[in-house]
C-alpha positions as CSV (number, residue, x, y, z in Angstrom):
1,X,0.0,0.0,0.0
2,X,2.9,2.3,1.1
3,X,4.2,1.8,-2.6
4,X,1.1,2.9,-4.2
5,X,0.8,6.0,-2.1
6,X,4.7,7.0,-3.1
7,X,3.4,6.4,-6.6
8,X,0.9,8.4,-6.5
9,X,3.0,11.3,-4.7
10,X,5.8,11.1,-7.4
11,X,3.0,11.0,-10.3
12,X,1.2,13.7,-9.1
13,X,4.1,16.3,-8.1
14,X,5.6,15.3,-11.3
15,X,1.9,16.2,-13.1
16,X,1.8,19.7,-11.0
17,X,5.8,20.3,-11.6
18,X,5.6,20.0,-15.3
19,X,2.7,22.7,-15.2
20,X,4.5,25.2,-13.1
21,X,6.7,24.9,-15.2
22,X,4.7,25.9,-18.3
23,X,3.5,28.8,-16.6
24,X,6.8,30.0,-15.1
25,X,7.8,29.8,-18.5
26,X,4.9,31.6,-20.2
27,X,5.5,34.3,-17.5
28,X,9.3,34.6,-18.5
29,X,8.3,34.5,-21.9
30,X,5.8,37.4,-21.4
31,X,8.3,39.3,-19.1
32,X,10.9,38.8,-21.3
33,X,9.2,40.4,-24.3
34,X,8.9,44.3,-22.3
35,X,12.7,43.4,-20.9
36,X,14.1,47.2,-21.6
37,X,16.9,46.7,-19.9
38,X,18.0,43.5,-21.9
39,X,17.4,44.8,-25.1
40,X,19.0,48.6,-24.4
41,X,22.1,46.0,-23.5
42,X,21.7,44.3,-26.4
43,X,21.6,47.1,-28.4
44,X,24.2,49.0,-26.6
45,X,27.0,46.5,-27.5
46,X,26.4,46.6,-31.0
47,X,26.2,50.6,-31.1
48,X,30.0,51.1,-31.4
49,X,30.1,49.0,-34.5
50,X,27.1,50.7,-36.2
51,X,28.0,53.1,-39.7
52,X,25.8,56.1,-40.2
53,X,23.3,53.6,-42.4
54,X,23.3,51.3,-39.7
55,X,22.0,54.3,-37.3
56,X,19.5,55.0,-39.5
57,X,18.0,51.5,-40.1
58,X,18.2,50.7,-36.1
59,X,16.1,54.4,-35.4
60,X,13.2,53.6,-38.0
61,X,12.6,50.0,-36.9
62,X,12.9,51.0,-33.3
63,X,10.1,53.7,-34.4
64,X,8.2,50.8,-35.9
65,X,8.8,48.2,-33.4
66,X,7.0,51.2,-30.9
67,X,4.4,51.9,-32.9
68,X,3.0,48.6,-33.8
69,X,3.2,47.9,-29.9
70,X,1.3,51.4,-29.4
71,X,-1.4,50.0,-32.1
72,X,-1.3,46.7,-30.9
73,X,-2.7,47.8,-27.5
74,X,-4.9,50.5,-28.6
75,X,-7.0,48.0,-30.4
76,X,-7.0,45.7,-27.6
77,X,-8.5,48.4,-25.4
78,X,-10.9,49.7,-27.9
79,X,-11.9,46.0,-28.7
80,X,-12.7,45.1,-24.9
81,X,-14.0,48.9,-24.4
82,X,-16.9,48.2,-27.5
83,X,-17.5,44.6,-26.1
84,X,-18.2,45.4,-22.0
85,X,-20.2,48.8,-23.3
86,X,-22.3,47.1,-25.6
87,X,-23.1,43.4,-24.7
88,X,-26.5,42.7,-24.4
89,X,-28.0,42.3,-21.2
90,X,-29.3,38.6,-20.9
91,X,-33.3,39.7,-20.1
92,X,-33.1,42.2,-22.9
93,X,-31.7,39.4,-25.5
94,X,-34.9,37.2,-24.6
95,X,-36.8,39.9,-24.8
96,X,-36.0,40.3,-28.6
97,X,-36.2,36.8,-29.0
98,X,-39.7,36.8,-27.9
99,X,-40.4,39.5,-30.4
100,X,-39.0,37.8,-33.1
101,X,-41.2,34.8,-31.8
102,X,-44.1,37.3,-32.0
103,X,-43.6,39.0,-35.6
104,X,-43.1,35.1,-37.0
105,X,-46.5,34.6,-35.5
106,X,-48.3,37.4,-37.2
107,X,-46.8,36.9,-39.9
108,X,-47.8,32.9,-40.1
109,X,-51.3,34.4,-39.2
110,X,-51.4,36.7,-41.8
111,X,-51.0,34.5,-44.7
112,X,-53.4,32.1,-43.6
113,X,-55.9,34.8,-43.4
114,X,-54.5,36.3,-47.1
115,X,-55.1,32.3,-48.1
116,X,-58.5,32.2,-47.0
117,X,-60.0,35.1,-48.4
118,X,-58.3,34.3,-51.5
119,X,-59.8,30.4,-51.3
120,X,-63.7,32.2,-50.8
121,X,-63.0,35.0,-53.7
122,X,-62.1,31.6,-56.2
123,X,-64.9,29.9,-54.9
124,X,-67.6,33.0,-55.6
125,X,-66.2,32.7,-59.3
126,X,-67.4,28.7,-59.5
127,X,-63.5,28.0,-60.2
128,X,-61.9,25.0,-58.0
129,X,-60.7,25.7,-54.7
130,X,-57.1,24.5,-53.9
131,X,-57.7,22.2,-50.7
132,X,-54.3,23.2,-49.7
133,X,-55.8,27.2,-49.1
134,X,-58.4,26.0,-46.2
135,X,-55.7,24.1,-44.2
136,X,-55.9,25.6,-40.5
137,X,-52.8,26.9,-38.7
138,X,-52.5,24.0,-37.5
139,X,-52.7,21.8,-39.7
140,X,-49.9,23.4,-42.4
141,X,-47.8,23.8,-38.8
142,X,-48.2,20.0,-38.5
143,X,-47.3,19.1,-42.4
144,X,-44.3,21.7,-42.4
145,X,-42.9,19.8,-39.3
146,X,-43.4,16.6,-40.6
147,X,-41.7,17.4,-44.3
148,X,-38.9,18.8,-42.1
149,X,-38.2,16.5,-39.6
150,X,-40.0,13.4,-40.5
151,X,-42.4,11.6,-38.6
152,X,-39.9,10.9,-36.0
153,X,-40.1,14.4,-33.7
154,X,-42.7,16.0,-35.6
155,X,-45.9,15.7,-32.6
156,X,-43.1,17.6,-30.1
157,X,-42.6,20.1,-33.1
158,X,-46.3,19.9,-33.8
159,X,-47.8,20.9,-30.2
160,X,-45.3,23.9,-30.4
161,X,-46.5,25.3,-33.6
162,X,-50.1,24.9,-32.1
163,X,-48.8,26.6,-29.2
164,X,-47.7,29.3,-31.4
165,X,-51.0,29.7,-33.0
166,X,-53.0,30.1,-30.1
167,X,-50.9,32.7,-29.2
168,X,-51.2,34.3,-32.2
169,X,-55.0,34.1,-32.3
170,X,-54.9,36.3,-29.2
171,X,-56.5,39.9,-28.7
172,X,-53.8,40.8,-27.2
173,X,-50.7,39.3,-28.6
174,X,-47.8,41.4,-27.3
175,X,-49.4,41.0,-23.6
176,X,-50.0,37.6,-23.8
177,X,-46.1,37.5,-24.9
178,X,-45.6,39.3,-21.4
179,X,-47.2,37.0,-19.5
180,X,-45.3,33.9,-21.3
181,X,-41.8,35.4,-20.8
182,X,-42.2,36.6,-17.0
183,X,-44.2,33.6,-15.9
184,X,-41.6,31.0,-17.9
185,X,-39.7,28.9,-14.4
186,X,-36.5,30.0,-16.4
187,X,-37.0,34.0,-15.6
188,X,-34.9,35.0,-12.6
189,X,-35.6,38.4,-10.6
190,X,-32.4,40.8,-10.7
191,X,-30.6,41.8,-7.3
192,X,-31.3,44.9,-6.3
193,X,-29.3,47.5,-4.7
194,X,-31.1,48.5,-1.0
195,X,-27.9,50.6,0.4
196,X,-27.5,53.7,-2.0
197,X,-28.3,57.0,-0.8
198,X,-30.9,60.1,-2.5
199,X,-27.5,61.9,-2.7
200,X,-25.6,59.1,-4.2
201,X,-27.8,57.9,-6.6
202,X,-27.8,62.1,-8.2
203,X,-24.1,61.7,-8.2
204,X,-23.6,58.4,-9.2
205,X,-25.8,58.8,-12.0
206,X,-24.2,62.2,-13.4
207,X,-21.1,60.6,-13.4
208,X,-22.5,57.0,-15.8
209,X,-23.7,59.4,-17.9
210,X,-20.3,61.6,-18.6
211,X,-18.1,58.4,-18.3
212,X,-20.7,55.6,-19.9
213,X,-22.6,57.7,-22.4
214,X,-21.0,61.0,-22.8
215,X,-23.4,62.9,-21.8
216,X,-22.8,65.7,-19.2
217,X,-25.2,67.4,-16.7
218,X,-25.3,69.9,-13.9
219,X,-25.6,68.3,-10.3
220,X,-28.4,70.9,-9.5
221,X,-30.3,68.7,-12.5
222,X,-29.5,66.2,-10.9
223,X,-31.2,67.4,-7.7
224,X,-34.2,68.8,-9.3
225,X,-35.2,65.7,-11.3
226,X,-34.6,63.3,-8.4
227,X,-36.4,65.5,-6.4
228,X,-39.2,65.9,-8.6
229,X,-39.5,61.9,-9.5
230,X,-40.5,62.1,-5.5
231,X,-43.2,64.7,-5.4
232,X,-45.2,64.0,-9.1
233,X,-45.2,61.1,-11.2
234,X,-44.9,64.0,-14.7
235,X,-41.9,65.7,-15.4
236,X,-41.7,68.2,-18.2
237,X,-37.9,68.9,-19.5
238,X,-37.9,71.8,-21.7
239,X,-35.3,74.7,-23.1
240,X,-33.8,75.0,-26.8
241,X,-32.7,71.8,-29.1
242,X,-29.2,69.7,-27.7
243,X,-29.7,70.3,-24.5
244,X,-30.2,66.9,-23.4
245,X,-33.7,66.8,-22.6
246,X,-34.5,63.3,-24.5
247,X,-30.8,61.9,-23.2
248,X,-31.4,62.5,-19.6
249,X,-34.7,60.1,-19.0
250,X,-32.9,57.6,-21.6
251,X,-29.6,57.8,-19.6
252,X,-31.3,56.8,-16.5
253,X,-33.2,54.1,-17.6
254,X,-29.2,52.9,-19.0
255,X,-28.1,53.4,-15.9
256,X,-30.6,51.4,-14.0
257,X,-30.9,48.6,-16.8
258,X,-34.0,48.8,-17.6
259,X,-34.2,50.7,-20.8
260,X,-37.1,53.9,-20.9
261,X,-39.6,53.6,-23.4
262,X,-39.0,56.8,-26.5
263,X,-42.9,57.8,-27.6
264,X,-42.6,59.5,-30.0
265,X,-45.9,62.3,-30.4
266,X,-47.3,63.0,-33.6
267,X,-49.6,66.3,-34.9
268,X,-52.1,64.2,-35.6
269,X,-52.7,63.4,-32.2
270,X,-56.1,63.3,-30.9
271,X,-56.9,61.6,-28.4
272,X,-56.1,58.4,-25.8
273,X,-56.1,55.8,-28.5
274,X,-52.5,57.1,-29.6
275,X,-51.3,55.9,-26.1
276,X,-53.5,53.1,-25.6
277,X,-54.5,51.5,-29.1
278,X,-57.5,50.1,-29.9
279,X,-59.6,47.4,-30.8
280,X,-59.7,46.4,-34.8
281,X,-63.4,44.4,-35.7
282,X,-61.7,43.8,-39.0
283,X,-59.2,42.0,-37.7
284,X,-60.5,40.7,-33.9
285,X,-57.3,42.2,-32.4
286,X,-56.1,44.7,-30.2
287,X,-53.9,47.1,-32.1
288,X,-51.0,47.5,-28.8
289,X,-48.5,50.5,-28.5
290,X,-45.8,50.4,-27.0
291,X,-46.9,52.9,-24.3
292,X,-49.9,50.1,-23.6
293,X,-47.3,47.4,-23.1
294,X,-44.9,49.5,-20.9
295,X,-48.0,49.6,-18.7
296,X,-48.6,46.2,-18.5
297,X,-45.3,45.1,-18.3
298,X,-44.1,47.3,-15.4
299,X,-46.3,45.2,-13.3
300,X,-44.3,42.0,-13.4
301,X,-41.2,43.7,-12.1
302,X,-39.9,46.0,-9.4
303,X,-37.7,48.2,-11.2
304,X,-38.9,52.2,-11.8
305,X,-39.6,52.5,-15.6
306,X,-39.6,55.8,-17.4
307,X,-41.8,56.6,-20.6
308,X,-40.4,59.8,-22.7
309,X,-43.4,61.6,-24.4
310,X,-40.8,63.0,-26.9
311,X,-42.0,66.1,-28.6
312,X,-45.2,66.4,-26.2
313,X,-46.2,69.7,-27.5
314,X,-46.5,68.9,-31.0
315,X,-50.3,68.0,-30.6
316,X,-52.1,69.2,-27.9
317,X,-51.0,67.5,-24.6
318,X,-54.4,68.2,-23.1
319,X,-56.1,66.2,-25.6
320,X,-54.4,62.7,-25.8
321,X,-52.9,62.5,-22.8
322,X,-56.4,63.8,-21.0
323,X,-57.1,60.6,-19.1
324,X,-53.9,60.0,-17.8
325,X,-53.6,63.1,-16.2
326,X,-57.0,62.7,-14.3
327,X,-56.3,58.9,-13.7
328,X,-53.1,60.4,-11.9
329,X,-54.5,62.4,-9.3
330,X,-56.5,59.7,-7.5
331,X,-55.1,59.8,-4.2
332,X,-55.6,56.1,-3.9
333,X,-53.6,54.3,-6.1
334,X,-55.6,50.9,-6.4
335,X,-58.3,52.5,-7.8
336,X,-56.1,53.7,-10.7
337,X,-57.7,51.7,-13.8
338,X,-57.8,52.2,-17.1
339,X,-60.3,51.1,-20.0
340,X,-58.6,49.1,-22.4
341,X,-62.0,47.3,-23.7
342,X,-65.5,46.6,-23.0
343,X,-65.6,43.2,-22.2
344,X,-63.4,40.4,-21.8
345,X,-62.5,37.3,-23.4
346,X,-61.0,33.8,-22.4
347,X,-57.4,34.2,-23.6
348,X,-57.2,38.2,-22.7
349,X,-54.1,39.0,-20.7
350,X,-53.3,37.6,-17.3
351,X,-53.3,40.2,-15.6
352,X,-56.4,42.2,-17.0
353,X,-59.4,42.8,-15.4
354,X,-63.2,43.5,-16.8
355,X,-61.1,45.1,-19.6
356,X,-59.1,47.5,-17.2
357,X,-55.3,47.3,-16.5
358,X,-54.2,49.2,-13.3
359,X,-51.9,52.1,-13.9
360,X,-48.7,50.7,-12.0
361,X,-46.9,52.9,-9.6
362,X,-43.1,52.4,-10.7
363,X,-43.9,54.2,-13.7
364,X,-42.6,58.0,-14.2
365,X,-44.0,59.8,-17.3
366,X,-41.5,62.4,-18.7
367,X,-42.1,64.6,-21.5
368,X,-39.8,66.8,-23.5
369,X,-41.2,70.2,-25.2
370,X,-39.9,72.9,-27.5
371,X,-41.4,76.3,-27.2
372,X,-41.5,77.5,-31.3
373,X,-43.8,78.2,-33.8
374,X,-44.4,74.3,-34.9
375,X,-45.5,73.5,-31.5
376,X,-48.8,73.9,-29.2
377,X,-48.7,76.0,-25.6
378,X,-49.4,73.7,-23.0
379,X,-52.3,74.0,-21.2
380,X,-52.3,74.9,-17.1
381,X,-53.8,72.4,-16.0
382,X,-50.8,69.9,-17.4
383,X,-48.0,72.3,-15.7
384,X,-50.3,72.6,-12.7
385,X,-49.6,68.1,-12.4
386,X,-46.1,67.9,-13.6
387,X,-43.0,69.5,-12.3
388,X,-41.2,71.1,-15.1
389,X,-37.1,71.6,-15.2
390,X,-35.4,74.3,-17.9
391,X,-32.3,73.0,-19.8
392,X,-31.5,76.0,-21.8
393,X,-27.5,75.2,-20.9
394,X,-25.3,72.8,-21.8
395,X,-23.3,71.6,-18.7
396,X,-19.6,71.9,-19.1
397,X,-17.2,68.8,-19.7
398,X,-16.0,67.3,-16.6
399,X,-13.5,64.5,-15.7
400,X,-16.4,61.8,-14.0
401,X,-14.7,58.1,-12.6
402,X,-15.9,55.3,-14.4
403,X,-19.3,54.3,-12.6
404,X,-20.8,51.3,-13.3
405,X,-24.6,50.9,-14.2
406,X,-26.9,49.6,-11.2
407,X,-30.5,47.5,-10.4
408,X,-32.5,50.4,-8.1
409,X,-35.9,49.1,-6.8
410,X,-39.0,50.9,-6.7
411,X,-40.0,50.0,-3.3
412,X,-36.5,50.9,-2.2
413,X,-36.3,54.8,-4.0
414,X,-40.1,54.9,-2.4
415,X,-38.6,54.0,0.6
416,X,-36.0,56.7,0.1
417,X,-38.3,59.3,-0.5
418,X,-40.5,58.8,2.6
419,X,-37.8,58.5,5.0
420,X,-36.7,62.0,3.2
421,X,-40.3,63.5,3.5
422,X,-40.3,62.2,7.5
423,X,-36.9,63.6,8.2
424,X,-36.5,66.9,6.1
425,X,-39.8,68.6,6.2
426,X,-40.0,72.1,5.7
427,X,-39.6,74.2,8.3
428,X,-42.3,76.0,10.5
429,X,-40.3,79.4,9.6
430,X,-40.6,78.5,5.8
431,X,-43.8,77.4,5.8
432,X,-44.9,80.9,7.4
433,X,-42.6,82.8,4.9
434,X,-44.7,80.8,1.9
435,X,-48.3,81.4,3.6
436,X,-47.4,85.6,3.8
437,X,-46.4,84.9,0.4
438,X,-49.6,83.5,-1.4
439,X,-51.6,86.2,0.6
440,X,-48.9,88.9,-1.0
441,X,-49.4,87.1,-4.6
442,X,-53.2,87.3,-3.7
443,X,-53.2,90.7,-3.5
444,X,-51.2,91.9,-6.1
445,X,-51.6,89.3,-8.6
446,X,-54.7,87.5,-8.1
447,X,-52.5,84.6,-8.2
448,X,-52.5,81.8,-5.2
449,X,-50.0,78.7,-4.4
450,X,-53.3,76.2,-4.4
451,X,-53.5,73.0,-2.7
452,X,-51.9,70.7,-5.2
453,X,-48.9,73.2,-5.6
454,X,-49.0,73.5,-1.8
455,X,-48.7,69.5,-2.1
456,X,-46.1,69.3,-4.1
457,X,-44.1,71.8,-2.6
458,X,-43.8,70.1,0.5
459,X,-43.2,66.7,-0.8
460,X,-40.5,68.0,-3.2
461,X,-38.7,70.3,-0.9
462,X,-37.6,67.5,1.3
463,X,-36.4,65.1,-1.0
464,X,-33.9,67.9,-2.7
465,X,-32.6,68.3,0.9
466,X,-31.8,64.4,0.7
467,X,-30.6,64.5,-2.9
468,X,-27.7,67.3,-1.1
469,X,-29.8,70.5,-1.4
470,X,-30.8,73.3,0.5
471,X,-34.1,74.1,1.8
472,X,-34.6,77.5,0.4
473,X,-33.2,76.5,-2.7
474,X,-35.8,74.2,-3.3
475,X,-38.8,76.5,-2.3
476,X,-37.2,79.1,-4.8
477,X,-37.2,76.6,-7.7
478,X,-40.6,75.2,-7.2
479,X,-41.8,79.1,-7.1
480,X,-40.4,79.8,-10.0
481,X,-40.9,77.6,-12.1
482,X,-45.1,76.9,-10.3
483,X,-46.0,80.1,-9.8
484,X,-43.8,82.4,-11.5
485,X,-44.7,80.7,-14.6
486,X,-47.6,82.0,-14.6
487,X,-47.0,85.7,-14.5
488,X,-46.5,85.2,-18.5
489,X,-50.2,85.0,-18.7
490,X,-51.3,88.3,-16.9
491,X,-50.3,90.8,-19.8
492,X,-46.2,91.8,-18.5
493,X,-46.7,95.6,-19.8
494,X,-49.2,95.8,-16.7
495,X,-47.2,94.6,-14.2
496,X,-44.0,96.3,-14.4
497,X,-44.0,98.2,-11.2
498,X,-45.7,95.0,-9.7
499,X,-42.7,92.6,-10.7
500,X,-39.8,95.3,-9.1
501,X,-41.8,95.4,-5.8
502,X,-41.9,91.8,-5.9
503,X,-38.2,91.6,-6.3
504,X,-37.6,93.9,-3.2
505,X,-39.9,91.7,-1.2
506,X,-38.2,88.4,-1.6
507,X,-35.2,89.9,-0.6
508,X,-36.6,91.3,2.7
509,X,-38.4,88.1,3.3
510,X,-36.3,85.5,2.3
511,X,-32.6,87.6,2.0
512,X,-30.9,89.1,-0.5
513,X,-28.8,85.8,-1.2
514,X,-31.4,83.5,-1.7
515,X,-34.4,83.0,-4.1
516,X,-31.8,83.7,-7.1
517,X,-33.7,81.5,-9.4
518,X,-36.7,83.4,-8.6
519,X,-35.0,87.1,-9.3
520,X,-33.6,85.8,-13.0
521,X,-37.0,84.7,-13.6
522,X,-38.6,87.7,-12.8
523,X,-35.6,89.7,-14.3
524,X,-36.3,87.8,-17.6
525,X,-39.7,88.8,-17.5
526,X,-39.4,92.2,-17.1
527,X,-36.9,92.3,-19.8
528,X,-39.9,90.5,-22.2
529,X,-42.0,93.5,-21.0
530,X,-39.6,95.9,-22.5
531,X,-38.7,97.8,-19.2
């Protein structure tokens, strides 16, 4: 026995000393090739002998030698820059699959139905029908798998392709595609990050953007928008073209890997069935936008989801987007339903009920609007529910450290935003300030704060304390850009003297320092005026 064991011992040692060796000497070997020293010795006892050619031929290769190296690398780093940017998230690569899986579906189903009416057009003209054109689905999915594969595998081919079709023969395909990918066993919940800060997630995010996308923002956007996100579920981003107002929702959704949805508005926007489809007689289906399966999608997963109404103003906000904006300001968020159709049927969506779907609350609804000539003024009562942010500057460049992209929970940034709202509320002192100054706005405006503004004020105030804000900085921004707003409606040429006394009596209420978003506003407006 003792023999075996010393076997053994020798074998294996020999096994494990043959491989050191193999990787001692691929070590040497790589060493060796970026040994300086060696080669400037090598070269230095050859110098003396060299003729003038000889120092010219040594130079240019050496030049060569360097530069190839230099090349060699920089495609190495580009190479494994392009592949770690733009590899494809596993979730997101199913996802396309199952669309592929979809289109080949409605396209299968489309045929057949070209087929049939063909089949009853030959028949009304007393010519002979081809059997072949009133096959089912099925049945053509059965024959194809069998001329394929043979009999041998064709029923486990066959009870897929039927699978297919009933899919297909849905109302609701792309829903029904939902429900098959997040209730498939094989589906696996991210992990979630429950440790990062209000503050950190603002900075963290600036800096993905710069160093991830290129993309470069203020922090005090940063603060606003996450601030915002906590007191309304509509932002409005507007200012002049290339300012970033489409890259900033789009960046976030990047950063927390689950990509925002881009809907783009048309003129000929009317009303909801832009957003939510419809129902087609013709063809028994449910014609389904991408903004209807966001919706329904957002409520198999815990991850805050951000829909971009790019170019809201180009048809009237008021008008297709109408019902949302009521559905939004139920204070109770179960009862937030929407009518998708009248009645229901036996293979509708999982998740629908009596033709509703609920409006999920990890969904944030951002729109983007140019103020020009080609575009519609949007209406008060939309301002009035969103909280809108200017971007009329580009931020400067600035050197941001590489920051990973991250999985943020919506029950966790919730959680975030109530702790901030328990621990940073606004201050008895402000809150007086704010109440002398509706009555003040009352009197020489005719214009009041209101109860939703009122609202909003005090639920985004303390979340831009969180985010790394001060107090009155967030009372001046939500005044200017809630109330002050609406100063451009009184008729400016009226107000001149007005606007000047209001400017003298921020400063003796709330200091000569503070409130400066609040003075440029009003500074901007006076110069409209032409004082």
């Amino acid at each position: 026995m003792n023999a075996f064991f010393y076997y053994f011992y020798n074998f294996m040692r020999s096994i494990f000393g043959h491989i050191w060796n193999v990787l001692v000497a691929v070590k040497d070997a790589v060493f060796g090739i970026f040994d300086i020293r060696y080669y400037m010795e090598l070269f230095g006892s050859y110098k003396d002998e060299l003729s003038p050619l000889g120092w010219f031929f040594a130079i240019v290769v050496h030049i060569l030698l360097i530069l190839l190296l230099s090349l060699f690398v920089f495609l190495v780093w580009k190479g494994l820059k392009v592949i770690f940017r733009f590899k494809v998230p596993v979730i997101e690569y199913e996802k396309m699959k199952d669309e592929v899986v979809t289109l080949k579906r409605e396209i299968m189903k489309a045929n057949y139905e070209k087929d049939k009416i063909l089949a009853m057009k030959i028949s009304e003209l007393g010519m002979e029908i081809n059997p072949d054109l009133m096959e089912t689905p099925n049945d053509l999915f059965e024959k194809g798998m069998k001329e394929d594969k043979g009999e041998e595998g064709s029923r486990e081919a066959g009870e897929e392709a039927v699978e297919l079709v009933e899919t297909a023969e849905k109302r609701f395909p792309r829903l029904s595609g939902v429900d098959a990918f997040y209730k498939n066993p094989d589906f696996q919940p991210p992990v979630y990050d429950h440790t990062i800060t209000l503050e950190e997630l603002c900075i963290n995010f600036r800096n993905y953007a710069a160093s991830r996308l290129g993309l470069y923002y203020d922090l005090e956007v940063m603060k606003q928008t996450f601030a915002s996100f906590g007191a309304a579920k509509m932002l409005i981003f507007q200012g002049i073209s290339g300012t970033g107002k489409t890259s900033l929702p789009y960046a976030f959704g990047q950063f927390i890997q689950n990509p925002s949805v881009i809907c783009s508005v048309q003129p000929s926007w009317r009303d909801r069935t832009e957003l939510f489809g419809y129902y087609n007689d013709f063809t028994r289906k449910y014609t389904e936008t991408d903004f209807l399966k966001t919706l329904y999608e957002a409520h198999y997963y815990e991850d805050p989801r951000i829909v971009i109404l790019d170019e809201m103003n180009i048809a009237r906000v008021e008008y297709y987007f109408a019902e949302m904006l009521s559905i939004l300001e139920l204070p109770r968020e179960e009862e937030r339903y929407v009518s998708v159709v009248s009645s229901m049927a036996a293979n509708d969506p999982a998740l629908m009920e009596e033709g509703k779907i609920w409006i999920p609350s990890n969904v944030w609804y951002v729109g983007t609007i140019n103020n020009d000539d080609s575009t519609f003024a949007v209406a008060d009562k939309v301002y009035d529910r969103a909280i809108p942010i200017d971007l009329d500057d580009r931020a400067e460049f600035f050197e941001a450290p590489d920051t990973e992209p991250m999985r943020l929970s919506y029950k966790h940034l919730e959680k975030l935003y109530q702790e901030a709202k328990e621990k940073y509320p606004v201050s008895e002192e402000n809150l007086m300030l704010l109440e002398r100054l509706d009555k003040y706005l009352i009197e020489h405006f005719r214009l009041t704060f209101g109860n939703r503004i009122m609202r909003q004020m005090q639920e985004f105030v303390p979340c831009y304390v969180a985010c790394g804000g001060i107090e009155t900085d967030g009372i001046d921004f939500m005044f200017a850009k809630k109330i002050l707003r609406k100063f451009e409606s009184l008729g400016l040429g009226f107000i001149r003297d007005e606007l000047d006394s209001l400017v003298v009596y921020l400063d003796h209420e709330f200091g000569s320092e503070n409130m400066k978003i609040s003075k440029g506003y009003l500074a901007r407006l006076k110069k409209i005026s032409g004082s």
